[in-house]
Backbone as a chain_set.jsonl record, in Angstrom:
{"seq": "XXXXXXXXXXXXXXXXXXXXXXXXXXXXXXXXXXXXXXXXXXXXXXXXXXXXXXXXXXXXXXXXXXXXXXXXXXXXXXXXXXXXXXXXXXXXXXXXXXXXX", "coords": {"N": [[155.147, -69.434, 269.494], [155.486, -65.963, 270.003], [156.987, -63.122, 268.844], [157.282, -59.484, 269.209], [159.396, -56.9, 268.056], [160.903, -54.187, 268.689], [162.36, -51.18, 268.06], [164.082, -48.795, 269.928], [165.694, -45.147, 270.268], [166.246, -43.143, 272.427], [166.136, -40.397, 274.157], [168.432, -38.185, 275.43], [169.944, -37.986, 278.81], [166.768, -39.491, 279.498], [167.207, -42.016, 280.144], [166.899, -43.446, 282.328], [164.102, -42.959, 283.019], [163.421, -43.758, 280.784], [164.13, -47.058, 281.11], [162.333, -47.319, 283.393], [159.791, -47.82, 282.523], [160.242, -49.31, 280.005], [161.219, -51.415, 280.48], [161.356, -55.127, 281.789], [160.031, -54.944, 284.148], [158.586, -52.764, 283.921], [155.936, -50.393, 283.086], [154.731, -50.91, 280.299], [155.262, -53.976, 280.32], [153.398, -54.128, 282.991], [150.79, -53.184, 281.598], [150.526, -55.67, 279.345], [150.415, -57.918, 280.844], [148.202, -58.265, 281.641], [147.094, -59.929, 280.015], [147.33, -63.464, 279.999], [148.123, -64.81, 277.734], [150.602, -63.564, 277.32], [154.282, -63.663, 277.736], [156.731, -62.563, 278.193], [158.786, -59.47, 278.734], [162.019, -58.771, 277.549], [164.778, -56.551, 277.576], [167.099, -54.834, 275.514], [170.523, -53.714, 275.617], [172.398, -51.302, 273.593], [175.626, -51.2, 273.83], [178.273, -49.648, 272.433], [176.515, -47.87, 271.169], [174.963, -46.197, 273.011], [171.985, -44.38, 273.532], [170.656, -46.162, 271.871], [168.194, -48.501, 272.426], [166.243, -52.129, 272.156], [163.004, -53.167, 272.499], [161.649, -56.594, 273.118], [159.31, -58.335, 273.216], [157.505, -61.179, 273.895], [155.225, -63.173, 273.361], [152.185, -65.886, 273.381], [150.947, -66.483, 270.862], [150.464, -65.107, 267.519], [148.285, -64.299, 267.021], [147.171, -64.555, 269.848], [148.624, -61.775, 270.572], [147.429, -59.947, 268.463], [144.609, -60.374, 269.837], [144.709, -59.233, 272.598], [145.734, -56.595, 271.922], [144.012, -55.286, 270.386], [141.758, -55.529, 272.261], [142.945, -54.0, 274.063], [143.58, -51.069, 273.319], [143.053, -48.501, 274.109], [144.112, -47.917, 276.264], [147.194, -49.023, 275.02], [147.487, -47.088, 273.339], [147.608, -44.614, 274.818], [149.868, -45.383, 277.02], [151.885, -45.413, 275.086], [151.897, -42.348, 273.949], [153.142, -41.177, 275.683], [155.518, -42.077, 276.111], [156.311, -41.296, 274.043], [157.469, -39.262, 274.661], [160.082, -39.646, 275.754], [161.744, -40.42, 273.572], [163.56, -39.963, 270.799], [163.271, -41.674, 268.235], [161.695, -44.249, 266.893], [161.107, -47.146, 266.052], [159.547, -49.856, 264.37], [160.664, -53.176, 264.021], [159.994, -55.558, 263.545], [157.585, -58.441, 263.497], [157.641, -61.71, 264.599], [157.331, -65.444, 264.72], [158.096, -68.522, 266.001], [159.863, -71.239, 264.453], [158.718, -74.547, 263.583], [159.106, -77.077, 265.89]], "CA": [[155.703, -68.262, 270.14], [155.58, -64.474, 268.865], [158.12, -62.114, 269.139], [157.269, -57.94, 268.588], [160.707, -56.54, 268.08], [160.542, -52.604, 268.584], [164.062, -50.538, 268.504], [164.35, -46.886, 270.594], [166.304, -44.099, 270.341], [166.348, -42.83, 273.889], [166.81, -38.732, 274.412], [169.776, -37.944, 276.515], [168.959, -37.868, 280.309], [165.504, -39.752, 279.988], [167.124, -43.266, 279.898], [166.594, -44.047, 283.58], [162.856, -42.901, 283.059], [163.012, -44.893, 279.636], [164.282, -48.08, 281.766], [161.398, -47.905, 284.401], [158.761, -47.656, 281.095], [159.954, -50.933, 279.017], [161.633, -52.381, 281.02], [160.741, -56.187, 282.35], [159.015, -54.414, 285.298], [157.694, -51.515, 283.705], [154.456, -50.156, 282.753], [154.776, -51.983, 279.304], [154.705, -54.816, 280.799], [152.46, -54.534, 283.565], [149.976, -53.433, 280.99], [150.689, -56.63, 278.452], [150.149, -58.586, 281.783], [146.693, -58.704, 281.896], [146.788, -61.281, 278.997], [147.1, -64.93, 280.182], [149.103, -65.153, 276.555], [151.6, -62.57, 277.694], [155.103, -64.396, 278.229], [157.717, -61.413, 278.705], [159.476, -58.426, 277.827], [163.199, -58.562, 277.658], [165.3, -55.198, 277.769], [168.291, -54.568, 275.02], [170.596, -51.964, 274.969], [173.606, -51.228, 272.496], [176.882, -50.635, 274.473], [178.218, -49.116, 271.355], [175.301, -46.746, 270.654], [174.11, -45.72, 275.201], [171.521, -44.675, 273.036], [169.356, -47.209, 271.636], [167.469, -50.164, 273.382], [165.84, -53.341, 271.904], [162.256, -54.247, 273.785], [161.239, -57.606, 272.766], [158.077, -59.17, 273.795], [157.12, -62.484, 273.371], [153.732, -63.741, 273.277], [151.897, -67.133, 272.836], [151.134, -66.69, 269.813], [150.356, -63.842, 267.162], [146.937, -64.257, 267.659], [146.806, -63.822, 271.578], [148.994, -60.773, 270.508], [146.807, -58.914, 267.955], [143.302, -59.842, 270.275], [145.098, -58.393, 273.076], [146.212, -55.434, 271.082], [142.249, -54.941, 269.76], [141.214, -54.984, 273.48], [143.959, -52.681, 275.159], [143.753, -50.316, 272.193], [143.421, -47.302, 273.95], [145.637, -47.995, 277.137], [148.304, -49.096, 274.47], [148.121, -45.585, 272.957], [148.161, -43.892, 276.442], [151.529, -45.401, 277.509], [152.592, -44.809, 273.417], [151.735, -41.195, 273.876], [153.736, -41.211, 277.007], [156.72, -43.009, 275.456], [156.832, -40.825, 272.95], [158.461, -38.005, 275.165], [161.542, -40.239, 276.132], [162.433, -40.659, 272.996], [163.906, -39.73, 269.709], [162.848, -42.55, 267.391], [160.864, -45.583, 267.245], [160.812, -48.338, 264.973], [158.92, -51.385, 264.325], [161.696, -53.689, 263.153], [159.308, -56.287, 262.781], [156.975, -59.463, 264.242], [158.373, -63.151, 264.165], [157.545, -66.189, 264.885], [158.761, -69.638, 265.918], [159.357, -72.452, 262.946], [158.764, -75.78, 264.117], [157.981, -77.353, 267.353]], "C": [[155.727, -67.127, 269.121], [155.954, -63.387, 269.257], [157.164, -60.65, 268.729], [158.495, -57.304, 269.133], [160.801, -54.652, 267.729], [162.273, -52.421, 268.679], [163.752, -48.668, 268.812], [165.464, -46.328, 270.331], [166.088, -42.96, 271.416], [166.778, -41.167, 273.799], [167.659, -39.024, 275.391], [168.796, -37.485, 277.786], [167.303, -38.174, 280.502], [165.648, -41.532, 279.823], [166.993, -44.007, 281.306], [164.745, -44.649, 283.416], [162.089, -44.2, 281.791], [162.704, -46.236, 280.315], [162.809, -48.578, 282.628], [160.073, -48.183, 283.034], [158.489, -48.952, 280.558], [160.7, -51.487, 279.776], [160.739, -53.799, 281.553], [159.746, -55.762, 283.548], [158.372, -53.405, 285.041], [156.319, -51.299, 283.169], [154.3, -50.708, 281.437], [154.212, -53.71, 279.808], [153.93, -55.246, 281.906], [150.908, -54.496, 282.873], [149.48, -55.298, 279.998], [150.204, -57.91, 279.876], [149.276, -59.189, 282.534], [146.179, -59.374, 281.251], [147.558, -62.459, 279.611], [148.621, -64.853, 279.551], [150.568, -64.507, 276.819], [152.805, -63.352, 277.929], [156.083, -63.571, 278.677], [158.3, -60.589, 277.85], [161.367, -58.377, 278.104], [163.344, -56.994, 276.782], [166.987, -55.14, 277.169], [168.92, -53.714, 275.108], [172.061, -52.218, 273.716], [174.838, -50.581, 273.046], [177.576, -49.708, 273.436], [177.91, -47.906, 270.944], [174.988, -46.287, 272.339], [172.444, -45.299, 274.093], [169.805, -45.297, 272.727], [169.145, -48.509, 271.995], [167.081, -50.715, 272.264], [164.635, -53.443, 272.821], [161.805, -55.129, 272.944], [160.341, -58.787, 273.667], [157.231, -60.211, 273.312], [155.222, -62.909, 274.429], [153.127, -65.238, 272.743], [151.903, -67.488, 271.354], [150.705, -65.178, 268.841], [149.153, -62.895, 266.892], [146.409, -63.766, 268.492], [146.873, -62.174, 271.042], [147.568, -59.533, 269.717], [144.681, -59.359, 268.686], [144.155, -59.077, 271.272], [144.994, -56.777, 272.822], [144.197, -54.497, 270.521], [141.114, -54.962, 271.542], [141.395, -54.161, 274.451], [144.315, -51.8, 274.014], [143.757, -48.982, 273.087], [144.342, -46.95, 275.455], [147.031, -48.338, 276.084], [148.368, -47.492, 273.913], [147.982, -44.687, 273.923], [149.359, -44.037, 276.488], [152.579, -44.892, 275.872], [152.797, -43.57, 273.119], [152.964, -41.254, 275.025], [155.393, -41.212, 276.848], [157.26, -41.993, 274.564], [157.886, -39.461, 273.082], [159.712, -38.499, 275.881], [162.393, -40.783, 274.817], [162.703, -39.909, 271.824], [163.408, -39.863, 268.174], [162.454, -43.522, 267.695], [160.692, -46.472, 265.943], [160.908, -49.845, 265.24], [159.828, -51.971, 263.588], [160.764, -55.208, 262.934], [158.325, -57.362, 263.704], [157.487, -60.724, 263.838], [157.462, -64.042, 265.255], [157.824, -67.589, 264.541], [158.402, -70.793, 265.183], [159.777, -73.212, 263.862], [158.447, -76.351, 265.424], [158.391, -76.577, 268.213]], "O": [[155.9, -67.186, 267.903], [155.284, -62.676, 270.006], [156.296, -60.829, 267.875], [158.702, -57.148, 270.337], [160.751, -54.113, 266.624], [163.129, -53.169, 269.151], [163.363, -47.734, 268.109], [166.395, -47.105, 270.121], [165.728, -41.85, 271.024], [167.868, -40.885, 273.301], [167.602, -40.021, 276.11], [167.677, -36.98, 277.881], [166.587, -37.528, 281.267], [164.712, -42.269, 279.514], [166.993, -45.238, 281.288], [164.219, -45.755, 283.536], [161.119, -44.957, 281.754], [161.566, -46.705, 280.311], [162.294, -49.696, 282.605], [159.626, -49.326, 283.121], [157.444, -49.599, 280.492], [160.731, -52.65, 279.372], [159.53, -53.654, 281.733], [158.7, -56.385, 283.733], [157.532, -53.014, 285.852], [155.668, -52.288, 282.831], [153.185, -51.224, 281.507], [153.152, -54.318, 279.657], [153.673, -56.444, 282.031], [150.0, -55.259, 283.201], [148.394, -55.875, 280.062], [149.524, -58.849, 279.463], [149.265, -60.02, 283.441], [145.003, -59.687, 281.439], [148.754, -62.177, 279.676], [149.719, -64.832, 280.108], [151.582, -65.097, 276.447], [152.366, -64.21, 278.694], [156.417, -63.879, 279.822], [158.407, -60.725, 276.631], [161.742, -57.769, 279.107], [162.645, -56.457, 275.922], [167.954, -55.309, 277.912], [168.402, -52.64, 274.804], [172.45, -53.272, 273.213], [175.073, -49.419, 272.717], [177.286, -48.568, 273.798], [178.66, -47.044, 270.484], [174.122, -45.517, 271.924], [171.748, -46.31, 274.008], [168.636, -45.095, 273.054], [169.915, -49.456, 271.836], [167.376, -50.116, 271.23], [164.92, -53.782, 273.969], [161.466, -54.657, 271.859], [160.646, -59.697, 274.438], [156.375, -60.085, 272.436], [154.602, -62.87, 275.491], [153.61, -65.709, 271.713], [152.532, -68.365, 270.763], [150.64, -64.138, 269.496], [148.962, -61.697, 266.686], [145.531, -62.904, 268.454], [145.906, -61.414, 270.99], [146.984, -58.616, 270.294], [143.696, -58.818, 268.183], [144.452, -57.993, 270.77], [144.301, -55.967, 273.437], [143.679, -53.382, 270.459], [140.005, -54.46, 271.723], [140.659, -53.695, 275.32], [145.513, -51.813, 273.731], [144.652, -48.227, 272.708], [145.051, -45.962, 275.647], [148.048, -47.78, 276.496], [149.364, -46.807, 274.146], [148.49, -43.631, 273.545], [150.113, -43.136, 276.12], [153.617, -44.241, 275.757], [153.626, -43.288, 272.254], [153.96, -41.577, 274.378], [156.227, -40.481, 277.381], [158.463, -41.84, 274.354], [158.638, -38.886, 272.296], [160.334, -37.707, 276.589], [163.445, -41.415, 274.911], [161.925, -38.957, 271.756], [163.202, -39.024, 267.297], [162.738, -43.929, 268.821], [160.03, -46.158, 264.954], [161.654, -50.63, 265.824], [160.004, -51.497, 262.466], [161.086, -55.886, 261.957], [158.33, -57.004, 264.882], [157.795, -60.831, 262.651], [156.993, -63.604, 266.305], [157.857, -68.021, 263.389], [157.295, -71.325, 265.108], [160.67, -73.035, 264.691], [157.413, -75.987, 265.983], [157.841, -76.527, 269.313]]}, "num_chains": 1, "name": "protein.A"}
């Protein structure tokens, strides 16, 4: 299994629009969806912070992920361009995956 762990910073009044975007049903993941490997996108937010989200998308492995990524290269920077006007900030907090069986 292989996690990509992104964190947003959401502009004020575009977190509905954010929601439909990364969310589990959103254009994030209907793109990522056309890989087999694809397993899902869960949707964080920070009660705390209104704020900033968590999307975390898990993938077979980190493999699937980066052919994927090398075949939806320029639909991923479409919706990335896109993305980039609902938010603030964006950071890659990192890629993981799972030790052991």
């Amino acid at each position: 299994m292989f996690l990509a762990l992104w964190e947003f910073e959401v502009k004020p009044g575009c977190e509905k629009r954010f929601l439909r975007a990364y969310g589990p049903e959103g254009d994030w993941a209907k793109l990522f969806r056309k890989d087999a490997n694809y397993q899902e996108t869960r949707l964080l937010h920070d009660p705390e912070h209104p704020a900033i989200f968590l999307t975390l998308d898990f993938w077979a492995s980190r493999q699937a992920y980066d052919s994927f990524m090398a075949t939806h290269a320029a639909e991923y920077e479409e919706l990335d361009a896109a993305g980039k006007e609902l938010t603030l900030r964006e950071r890659k907090i990192g890629w993981y995956e799972r030790l052991g069986p």
